[in-house]
C-alpha positions as CSV (number, residue, x, y, z in Angstrom):
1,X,22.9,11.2,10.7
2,X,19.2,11.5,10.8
3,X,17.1,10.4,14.4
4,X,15.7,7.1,12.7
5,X,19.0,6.1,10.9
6,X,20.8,6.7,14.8
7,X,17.8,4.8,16.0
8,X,18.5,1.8,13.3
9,X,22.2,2.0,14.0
10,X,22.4,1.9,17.8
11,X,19.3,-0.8,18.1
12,X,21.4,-3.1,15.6
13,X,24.8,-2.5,17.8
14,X,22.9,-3.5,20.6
15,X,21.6,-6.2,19.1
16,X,25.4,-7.5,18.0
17,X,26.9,-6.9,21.5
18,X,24.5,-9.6,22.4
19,X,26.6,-11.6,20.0
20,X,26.3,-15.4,19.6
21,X,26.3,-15.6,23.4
22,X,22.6,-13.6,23.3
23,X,21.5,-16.5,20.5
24,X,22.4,-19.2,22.6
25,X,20.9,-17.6,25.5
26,X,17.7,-18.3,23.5
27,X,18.5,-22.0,24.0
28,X,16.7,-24.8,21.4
29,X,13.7,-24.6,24.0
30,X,12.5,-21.7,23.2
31,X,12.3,-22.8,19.6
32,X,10.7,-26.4,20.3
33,X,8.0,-24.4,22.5
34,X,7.6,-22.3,19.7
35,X,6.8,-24.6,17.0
36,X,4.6,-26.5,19.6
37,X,2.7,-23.3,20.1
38,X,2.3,-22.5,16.6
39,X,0.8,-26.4,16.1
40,X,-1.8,-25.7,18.6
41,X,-2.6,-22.7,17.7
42,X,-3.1,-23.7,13.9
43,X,-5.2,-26.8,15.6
44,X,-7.6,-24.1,17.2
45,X,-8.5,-22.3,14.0
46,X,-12.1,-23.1,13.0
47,X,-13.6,-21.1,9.8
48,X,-17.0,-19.4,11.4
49,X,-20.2,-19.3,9.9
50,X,-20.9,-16.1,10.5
51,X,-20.7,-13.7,7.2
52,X,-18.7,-10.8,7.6
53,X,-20.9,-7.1,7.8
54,X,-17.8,-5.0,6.9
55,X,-14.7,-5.4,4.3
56,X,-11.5,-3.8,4.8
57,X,-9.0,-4.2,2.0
58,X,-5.9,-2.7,2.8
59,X,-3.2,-2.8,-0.2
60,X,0.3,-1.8,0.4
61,X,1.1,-1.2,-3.5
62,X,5.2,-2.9,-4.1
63,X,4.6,-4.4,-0.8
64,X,6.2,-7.6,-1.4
65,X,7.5,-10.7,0.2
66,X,11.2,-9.2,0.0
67,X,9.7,-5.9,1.6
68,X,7.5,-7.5,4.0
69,X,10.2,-9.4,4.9
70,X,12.9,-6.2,5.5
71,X,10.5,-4.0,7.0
72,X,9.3,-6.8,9.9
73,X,13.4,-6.5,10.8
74,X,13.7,-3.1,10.5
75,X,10.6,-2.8,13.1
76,X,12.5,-4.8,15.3
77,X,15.7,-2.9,14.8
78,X,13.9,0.5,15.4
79,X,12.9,-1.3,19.0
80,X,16.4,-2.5,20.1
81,X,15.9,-6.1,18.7
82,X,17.7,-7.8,16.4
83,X,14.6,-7.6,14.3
84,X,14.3,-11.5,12.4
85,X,12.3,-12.3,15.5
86,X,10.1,-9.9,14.9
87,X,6.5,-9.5,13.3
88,X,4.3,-6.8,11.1
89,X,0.6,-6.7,12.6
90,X,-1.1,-8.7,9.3
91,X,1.3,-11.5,9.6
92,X,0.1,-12.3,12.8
93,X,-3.4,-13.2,10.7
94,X,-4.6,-16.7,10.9
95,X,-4.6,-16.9,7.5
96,X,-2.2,-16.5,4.1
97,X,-2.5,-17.3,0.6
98,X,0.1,-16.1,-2.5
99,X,-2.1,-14.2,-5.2
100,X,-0.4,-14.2,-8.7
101,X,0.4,-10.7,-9.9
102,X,0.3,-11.1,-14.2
103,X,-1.8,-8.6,-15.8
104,X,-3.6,-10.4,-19.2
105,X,-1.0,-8.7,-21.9
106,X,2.2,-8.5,-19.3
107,X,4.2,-11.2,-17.4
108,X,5.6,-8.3,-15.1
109,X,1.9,-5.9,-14.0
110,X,1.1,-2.7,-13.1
111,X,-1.2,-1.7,-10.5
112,X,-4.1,-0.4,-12.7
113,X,-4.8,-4.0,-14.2
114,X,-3.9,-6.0,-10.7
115,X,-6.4,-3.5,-8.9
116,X,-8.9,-4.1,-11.0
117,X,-8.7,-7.7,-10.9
118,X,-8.7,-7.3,-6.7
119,X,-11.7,-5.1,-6.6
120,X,-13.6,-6.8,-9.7
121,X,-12.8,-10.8,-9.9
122,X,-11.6,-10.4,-13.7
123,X,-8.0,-9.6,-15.0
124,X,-7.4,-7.2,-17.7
125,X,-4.6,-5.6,-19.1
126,X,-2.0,-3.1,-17.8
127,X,-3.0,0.6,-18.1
128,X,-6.8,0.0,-17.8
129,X,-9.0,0.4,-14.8
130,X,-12.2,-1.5,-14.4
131,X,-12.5,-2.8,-17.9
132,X,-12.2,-5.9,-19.6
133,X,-9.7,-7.1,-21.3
134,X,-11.0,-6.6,-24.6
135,X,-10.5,-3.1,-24.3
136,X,-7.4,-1.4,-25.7
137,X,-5.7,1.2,-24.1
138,X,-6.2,4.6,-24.5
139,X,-9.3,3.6,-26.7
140,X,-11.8,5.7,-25.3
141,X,-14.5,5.1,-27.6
142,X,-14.2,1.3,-26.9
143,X,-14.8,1.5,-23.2
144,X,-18.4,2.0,-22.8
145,X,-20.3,-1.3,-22.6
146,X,-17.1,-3.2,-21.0
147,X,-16.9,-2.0,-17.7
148,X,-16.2,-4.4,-14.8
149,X,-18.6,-4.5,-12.0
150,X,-16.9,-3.7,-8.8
151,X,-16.9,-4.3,-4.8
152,X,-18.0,-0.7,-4.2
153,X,-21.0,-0.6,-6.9
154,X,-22.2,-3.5,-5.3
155,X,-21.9,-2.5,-1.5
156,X,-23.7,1.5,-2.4
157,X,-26.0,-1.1,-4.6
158,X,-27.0,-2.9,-1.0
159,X,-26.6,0.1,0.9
160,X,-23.3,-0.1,2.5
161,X,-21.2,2.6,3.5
162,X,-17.6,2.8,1.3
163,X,-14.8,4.7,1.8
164,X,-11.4,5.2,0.3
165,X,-7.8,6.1,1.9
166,X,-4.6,6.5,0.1
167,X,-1.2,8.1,0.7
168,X,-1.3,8.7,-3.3
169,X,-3.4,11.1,-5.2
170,X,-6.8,9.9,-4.6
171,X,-6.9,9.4,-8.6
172,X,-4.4,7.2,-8.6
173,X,-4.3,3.8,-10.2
174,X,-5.3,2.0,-6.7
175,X,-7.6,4.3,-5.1
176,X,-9.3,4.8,-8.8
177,X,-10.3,1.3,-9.4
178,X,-13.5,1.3,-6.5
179,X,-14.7,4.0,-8.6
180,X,-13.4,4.9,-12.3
181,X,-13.8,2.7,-15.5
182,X,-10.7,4.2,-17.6
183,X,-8.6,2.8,-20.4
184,X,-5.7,4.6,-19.7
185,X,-5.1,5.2,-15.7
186,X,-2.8,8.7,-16.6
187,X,-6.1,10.3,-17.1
188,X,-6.8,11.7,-13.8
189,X,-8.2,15.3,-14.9
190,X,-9.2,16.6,-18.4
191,X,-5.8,18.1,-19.4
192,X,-4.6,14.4,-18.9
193,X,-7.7,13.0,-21.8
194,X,-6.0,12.3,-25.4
195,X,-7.4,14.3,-27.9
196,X,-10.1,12.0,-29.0
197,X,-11.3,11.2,-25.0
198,X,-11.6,14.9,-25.1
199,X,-13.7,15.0,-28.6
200,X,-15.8,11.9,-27.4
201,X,-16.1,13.5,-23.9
202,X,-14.4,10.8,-21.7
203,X,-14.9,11.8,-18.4
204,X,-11.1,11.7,-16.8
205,X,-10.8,9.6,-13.3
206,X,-11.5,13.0,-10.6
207,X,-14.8,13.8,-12.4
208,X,-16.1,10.3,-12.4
209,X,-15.0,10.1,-8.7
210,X,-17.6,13.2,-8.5
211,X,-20.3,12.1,-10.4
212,X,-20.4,8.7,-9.3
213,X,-23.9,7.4,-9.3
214,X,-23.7,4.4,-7.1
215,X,-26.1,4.9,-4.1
216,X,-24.9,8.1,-2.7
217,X,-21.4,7.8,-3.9
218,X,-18.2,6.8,-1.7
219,X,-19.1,8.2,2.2
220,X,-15.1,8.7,2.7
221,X,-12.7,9.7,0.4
222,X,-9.1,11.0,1.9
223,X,-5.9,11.3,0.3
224,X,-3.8,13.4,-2.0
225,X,-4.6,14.8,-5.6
226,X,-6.1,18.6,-5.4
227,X,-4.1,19.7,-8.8
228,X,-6.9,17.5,-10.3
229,X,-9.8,18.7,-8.8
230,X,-9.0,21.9,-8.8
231,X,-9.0,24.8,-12.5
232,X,-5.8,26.1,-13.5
233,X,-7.5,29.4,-12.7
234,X,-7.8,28.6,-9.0
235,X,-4.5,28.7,-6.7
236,X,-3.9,26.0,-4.4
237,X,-4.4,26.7,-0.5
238,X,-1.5,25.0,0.4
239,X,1.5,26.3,-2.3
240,X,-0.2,29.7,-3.3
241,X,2.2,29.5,-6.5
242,X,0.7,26.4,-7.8
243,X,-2.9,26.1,-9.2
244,X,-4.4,23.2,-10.6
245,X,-4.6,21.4,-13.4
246,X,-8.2,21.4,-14.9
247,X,-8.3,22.7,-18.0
248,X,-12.2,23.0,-18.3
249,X,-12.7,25.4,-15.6
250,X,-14.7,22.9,-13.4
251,X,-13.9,22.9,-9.4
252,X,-14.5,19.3,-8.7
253,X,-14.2,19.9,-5.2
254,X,-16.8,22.5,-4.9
255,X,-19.2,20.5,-6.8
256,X,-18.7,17.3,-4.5
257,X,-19.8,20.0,-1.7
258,X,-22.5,20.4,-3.5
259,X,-23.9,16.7,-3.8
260,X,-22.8,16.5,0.0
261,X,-24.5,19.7,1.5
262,X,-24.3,18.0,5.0
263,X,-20.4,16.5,3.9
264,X,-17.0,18.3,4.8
265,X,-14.3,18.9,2.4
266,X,-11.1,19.7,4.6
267,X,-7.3,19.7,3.1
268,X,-5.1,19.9,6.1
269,X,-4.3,18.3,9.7
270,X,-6.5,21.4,11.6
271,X,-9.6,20.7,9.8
272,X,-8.7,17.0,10.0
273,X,-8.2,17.6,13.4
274,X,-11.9,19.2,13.8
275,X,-13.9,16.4,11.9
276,X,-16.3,15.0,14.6
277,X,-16.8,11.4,13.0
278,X,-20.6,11.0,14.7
279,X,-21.6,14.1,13.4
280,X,-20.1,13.4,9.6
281,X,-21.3,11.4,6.6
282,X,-19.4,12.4,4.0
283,X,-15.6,13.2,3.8
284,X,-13.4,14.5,1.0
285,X,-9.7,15.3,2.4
286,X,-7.6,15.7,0.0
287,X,-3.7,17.0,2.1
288,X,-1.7,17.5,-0.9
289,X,-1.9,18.8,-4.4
290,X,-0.1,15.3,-5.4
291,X,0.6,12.4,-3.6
292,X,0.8,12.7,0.2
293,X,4.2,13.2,1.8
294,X,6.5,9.8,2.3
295,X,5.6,8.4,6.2
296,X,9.5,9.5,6.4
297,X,8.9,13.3,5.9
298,X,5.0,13.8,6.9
299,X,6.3,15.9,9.6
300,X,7.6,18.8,7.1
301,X,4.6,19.3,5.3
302,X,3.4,22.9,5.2
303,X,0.0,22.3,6.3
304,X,0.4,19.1,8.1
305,X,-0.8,15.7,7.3
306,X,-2.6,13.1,8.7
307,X,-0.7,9.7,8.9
308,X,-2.4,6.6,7.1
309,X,-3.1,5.1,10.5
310,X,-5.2,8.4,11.4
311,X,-6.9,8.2,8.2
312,X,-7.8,4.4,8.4
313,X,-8.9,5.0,12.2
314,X,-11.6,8.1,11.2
315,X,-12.7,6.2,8.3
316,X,-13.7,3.4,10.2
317,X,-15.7,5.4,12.7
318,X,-17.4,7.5,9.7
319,X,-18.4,4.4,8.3
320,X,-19.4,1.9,10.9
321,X,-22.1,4.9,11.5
322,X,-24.0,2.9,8.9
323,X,-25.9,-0.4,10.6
324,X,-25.5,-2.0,7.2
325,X,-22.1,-2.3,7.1
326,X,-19.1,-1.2,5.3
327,X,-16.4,-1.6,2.7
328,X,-13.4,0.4,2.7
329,X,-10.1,0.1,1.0
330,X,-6.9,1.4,2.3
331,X,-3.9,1.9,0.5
332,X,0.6,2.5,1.3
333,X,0.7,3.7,-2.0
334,X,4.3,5.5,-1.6
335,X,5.6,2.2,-0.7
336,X,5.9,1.6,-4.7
337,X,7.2,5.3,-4.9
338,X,10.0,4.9,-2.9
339,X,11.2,1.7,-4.9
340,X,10.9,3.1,-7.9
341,X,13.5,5.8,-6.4
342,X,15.0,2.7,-5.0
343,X,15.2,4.0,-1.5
344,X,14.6,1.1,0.4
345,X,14.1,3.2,3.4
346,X,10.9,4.9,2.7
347,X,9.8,2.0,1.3
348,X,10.3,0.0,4.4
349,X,9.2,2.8,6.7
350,X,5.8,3.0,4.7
351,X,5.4,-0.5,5.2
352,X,5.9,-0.2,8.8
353,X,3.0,2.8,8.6
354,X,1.2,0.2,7.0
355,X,1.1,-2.3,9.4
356,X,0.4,-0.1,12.0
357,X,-3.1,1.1,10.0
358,X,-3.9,-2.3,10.2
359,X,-3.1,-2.8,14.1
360,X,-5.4,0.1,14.2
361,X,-8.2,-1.1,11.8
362,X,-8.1,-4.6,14.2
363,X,-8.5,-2.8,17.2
364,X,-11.4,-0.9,15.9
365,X,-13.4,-3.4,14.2
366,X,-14.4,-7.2,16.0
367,X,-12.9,-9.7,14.1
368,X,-16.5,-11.4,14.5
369,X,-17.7,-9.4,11.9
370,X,-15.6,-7.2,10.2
371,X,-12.8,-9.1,7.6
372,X,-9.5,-7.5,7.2
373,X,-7.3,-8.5,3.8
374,X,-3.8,-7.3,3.8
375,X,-1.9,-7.7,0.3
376,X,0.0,-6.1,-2.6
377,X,-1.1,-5.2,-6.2
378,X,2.6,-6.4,-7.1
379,X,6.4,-6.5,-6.2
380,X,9.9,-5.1,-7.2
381,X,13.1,-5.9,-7.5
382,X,14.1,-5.3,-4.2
383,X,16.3,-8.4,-2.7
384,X,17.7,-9.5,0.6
385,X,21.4,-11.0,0.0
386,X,24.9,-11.7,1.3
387,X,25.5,-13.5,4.4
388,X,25.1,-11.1,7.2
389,X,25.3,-11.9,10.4
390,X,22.0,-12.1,12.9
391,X,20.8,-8.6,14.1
392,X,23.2,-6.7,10.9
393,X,21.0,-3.6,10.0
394,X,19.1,-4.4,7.3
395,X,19.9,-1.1,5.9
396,X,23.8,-1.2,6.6
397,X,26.4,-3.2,4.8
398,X,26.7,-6.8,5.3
399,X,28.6,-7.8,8.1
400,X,29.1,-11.4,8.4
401,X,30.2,-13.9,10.6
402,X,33.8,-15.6,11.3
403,X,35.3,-19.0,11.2
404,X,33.7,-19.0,14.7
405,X,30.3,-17.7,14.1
406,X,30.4,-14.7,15.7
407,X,30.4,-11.8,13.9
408,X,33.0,-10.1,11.8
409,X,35.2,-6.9,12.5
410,X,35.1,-6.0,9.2
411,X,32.4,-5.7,6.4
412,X,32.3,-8.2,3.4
413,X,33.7,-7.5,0.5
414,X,33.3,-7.8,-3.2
415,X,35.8,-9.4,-5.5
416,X,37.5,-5.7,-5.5
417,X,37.5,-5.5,-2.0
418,X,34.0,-3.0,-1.6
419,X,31.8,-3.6,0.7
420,X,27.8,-3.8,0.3
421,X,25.3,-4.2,1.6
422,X,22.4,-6.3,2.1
423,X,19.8,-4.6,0.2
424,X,20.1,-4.2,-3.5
425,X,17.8,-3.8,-6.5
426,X,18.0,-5.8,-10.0
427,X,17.5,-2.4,-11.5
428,X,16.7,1.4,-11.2
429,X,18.5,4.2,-10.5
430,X,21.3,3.3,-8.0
431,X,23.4,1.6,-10.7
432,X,26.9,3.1,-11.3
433,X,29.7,2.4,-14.0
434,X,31.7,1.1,-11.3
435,X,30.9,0.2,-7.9
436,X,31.2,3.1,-5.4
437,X,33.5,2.5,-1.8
438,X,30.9,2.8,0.8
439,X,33.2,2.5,3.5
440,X,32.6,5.8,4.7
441,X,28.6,6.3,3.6
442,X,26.2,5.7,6.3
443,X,23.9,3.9,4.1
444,X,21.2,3.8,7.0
445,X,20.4,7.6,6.1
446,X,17.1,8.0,4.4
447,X,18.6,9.9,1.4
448,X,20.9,6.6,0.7
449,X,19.5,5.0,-2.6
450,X,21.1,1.2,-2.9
451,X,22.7,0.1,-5.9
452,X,21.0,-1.4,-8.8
453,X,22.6,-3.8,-11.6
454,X,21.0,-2.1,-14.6
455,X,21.0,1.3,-15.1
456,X,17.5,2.8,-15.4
457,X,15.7,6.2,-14.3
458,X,12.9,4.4,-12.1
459,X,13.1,0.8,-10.5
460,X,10.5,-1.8,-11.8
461,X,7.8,-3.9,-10.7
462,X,8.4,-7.7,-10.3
463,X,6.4,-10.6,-11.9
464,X,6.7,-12.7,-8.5
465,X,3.4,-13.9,-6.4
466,X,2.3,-11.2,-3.5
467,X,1.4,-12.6,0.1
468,X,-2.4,-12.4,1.2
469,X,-3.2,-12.4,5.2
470,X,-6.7,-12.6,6.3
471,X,-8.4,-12.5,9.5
472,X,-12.0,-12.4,10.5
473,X,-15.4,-13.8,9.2
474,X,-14.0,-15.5,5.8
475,X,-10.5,-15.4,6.3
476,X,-10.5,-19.1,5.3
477,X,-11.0,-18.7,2.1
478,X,-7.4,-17.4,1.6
479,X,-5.5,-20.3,1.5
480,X,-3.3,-21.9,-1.8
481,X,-2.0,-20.3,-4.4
482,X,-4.8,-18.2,-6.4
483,X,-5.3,-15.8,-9.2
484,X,-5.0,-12.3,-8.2
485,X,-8.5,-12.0,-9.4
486,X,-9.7,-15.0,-6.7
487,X,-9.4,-12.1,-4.1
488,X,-12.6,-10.5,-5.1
489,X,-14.9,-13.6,-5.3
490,X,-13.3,-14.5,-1.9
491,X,-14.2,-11.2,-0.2
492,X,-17.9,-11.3,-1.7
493,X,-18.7,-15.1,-0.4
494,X,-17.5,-13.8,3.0
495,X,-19.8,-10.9,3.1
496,X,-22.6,-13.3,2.0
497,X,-23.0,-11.6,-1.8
498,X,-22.0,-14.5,-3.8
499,X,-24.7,-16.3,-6.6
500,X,-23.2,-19.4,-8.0
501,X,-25.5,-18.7,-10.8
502,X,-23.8,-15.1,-11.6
């Protein structure tokens, strides 16, 4: 058994030795003063005047309701709580809205066409980054002419400082979108392009994060993603056996040295380490050849990592350099990566990373001036079910409660008499032919993928509506239920950019 799934295990038995005694303990005062509390403070809240200098947009990519929901218990497990009582960091923000998820040509989206409708105020369709609609996937030759206007354009535009961090390859679909107009998202270096991107030179997503001509381009850029930067002629510093990917002999990464003379490029936790945040402007880290490690496993990494908290916390203070003010977009990207494994557990302790960036980001920043947006590009199929009993580890098997109330000696069981347990996915690839007897697998361990219902290599996304929480100057305006596009206009009236005649 692995340190966090004995952590998960012996915080939930303590929990259940509580019992039902430990739940009445709490008494229906507690709850009464509770919901009093919550009145009041929901009486106190007062939008401010005040326009908001800085944006952070934090995105936890898959991070949905069902997530959101498992990871606050896990938390709470992890500290020796039952866990329902407990709370992630953004959902102690004032303010919450449900953003609907639906790419223009899919009921059920991907990230590159819920992105862009976050960062530009316009849906388009799934596959395509920061264009319209109109344009087809893949069709290179149709892009130019239909590119979406952005958050980050603008801020360099007004000159802002913009940074963005990632877990994922900083080419990825998320990241991408503050910089990249692409009609397909897969092409993230030149050996990626289709054969007529190539003829019609396209440039692929790392080259237009280098040539950027907004202002003086993004200030911070960290994440993963060297193979795409990087020729296939030039070994990678990390895993001397692997080179990367570019196929037209360009070093990307060089060149952004270049346009930065006075920047720092730096690839592991030393040089990470080293970076003096009042005496840099510009910052490329990119820690892996690919996506960063999982929050789970950052500690094995050959050259060491920084965690998303780190990153998010040295952003900040590169960027808040600038007496303009900033916009910076964080993303959990390997919170979606994990579900699509379906292994809840690194997609619940990703969340967990991710709500302590943005514990970090609040106790950086005055929430006077600086607006913090928590949300997901979309959801999966993960689902909370069965009847366990208060306090069961939410990544155990369901244990419920007796005739009594109190909980059971033994572990539910199926109509053929297996037990399960209380996470499960609608599909991916933790289906079997026949239900397996987990009576004797610890499914707390890290490497436990739960069971699906149909068989397929990766889990999916989910069509379902993604929480927003909001805090700071603005956060009012995220209230209802909105398009996911709504996000962006919302973010620009706080920060005092919006023309009703645009």
């Amino acid at each position: 058994m692995s340190a966090r799934g004995g952590r998960i295990v012996l915080g939930a038995l303590a929990a259940l030795t509580a019992g039902a005694g430990g739940a009445a303990a709490e008494g229906p005062e507690k709850w009464l003063r509770q919901g009093r509390k919550a009145v009041e403070n929901a009486q106190a809240l007062r939008p401010t005047a005040a326009r908001a200098k800085n944006a952070i947009i934090f995105v936890g990519d898959g991070m949905d309701l069902a997530t959101v929901t498992a990871a606050r218990i896990l938390e709470g497990q992890f500290q020796g709580r039952k866990g329902e009582e407990n709370l992630l960091a953004f959902e102690e923000f004032p303010y919450v809205a449900l953003a609907k998820t639906y790419n223009t040509n899919q009921q059920v989206p991907d990230s590159a066409g819920t992105i862009t409708a976050i960062l530009s105020g316009a849906k388009t369709r799934a596959g395509v980054i920061g264009l319209d609609e109109t344009v087809e996937r893949g069709d290179a030759r149709g892009a130019a002419g239909h590119e979406l206007r952005n958050l980050f354009q603008e801020a360099e535009q007004r000159g802002l400082a913009t940074g963005v961090v990632t877990t994922t390859s900083v080419t990825h679909a998320t990241p991408a979108a503050a910089y990249a107009h692409s009609p397909e998202r897969n092409w993230e270096n030149d050996s990626n392009l289709s054969p007529a991107a190539r003829a019609a030179n396209f440039p692929d997503i790392a080259r237009q994060l280098v040539e950027w001509r907004y202002g003086d381009g993004l200030d911070v850029i960290l994440g993963g993603g060297r193979c795409h930067f990087l020729p296939t002629t030039t070994a990678d510093p990390e895993y001397p056996d692997a080179t990367g990917q570019r196929g037209d002999g360009r070093n990307l990464i060089t060149e952004w040295q270049k346009r930065h003379p006075k920047g720092r490029s730096i690839w592991n936790r030393a040089e990470f380490d080293a970076v003096d945040p009042a005496k840099t402007r510009n910052l490329l880290g990119l820690f892996e050849t690919s996506h960063m490690q999982f929050d789970l496993d950052r500690s094995k990494d050959n050259a060491g990592e920084p965690s998303l908290t780190e990153m998010t916390e040295k952003a900040i203070a590169i960027l808040a350099r600038n007496p303009k003010g900033y916009v910076l977009l964080v993303e959990g990207g390997r919170i979606d990566h994990a579900h699509h494994l379906g292994n809840a557990h690194r997609a619940l302790v990703g969340t967990i990373a991710m709500s302590d960036a943005v514990r970090t980001a609040r106790e950086k920043t005055s929430e006077k001036d600086t607006l913090i947006v928590v949300t997901a590009d979309h959801g999966h199929v993960l689902s909370i079910s069965g009847y366990p009993t208060r306090g069961n580890p939410i990544l155990g098997k369901v244990l419920e409660n007796d005739e009594r109330g109190e909980p059971s000696t033994e572990f539910a069981r199926d109509l053929n008499g297996l037990p399960y347990t209380t996470l499960g996915y609608q599909n991916g690839p933790g289906a079997r032919k026949a239900r397996p007897d987990l009576s004797a697998v610890d499914t707390t361990e890290p490497e436990f993928r739960q069971e699906s219902l149909i068989p397929l290599p990766h889990e999916t996304h989910s069509g379902e509506d993604v929480p927003v929480y909001a805090d700071g100057p603005g956060g009012n305006l995220f209230h209802g239920v909105q398009e996911q596009s709504y996000l962006y206009h919302a973010i620009v009236e706080a920060l005092g950019w919006y023309k009703p005649d645009e």
